[in-house]
N, C-alpha and C positions, 0 to 999 in steps of 0.2 A: 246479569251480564257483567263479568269484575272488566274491569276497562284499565289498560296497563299502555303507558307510553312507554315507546321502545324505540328500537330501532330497525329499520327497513333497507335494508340493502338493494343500491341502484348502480348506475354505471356499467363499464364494460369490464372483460375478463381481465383479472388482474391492474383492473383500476378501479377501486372501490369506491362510492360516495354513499353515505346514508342521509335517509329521511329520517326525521325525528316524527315518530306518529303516535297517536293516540289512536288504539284499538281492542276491538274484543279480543281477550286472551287467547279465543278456542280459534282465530284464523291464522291461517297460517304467515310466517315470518315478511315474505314479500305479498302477501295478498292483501286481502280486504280493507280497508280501515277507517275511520270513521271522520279524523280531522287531522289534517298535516300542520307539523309544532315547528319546524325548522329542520334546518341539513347541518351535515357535520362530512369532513372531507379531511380525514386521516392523514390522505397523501401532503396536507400544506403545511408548512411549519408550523412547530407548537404555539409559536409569537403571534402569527398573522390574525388577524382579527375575523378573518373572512372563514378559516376555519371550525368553527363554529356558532353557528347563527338561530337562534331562539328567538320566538314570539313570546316571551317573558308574561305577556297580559293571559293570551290561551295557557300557557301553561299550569297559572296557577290558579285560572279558572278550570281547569280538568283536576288539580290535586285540591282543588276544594270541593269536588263531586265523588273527591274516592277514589279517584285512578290510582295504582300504585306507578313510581318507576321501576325500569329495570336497572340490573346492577351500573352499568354503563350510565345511562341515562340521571342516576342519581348522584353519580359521581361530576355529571355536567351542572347539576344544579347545588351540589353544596361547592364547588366551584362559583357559582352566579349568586350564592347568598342567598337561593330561596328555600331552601330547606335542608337541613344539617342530614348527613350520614352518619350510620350509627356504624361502626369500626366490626370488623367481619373477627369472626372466629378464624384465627390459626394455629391447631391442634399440634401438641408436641409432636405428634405422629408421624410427621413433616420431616422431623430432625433426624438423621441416622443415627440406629441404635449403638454403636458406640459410645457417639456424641451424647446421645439420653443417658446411658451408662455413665458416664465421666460427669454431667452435671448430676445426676443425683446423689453419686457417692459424693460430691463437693459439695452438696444442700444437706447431707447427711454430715460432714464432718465437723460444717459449722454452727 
């Protein structure tokens, strides 16, 4: 059973608030889940404190049983100092092919 903290979307239409949970992978996004980790509430300012709220102790008793986070979720905790994010792949692929063009003839001339 891989056990993944995520996030659970709650609230009403076009007012979103999430749960922060800890659950089996294979249920689905707002269903089943096994321990609620804290809320997190998009809508409030990035400043207020009240937007994002973690049980810091469960949390890191779930990442010491193995849970992974999800991309979100681990971006809340190398934010809170419990566990560092490791820096995602951004593929030249991204860049318009011009742009690709113009830098490599410029890595090619120097």
């Amino acid at each position: 059973m891989p056990v993944v903290i995520r996030l659970a979307r709650a609230g009403t239409k076009k007012r979103p608030v999430y749960h922060v949970v800890a659950a089996d992978s294979r249920y689905p996004r707002d269903g089943r889940f096994i321990e609620r980790l804290g809320h997190f509430n998009p809508l409030m300012p990035k400043d207020n404190a009240d937007r994002l709220k973690l049980d810091l102790d469960k949390v890191k008793a779930w990442l010491a049983k193995g849970a992974q986070p999800s991309d979100r979720v681990a971006r809340f905790l190398d934010a809170a100092g419990i566990k560092k994010r490791t820096p995602r792949n951004n593929p030249v692929k991204a860049v318009p092919r011009k742009e690709r063009k113009a830098q490599a003839e410029a890595a090619a001339k120097s």
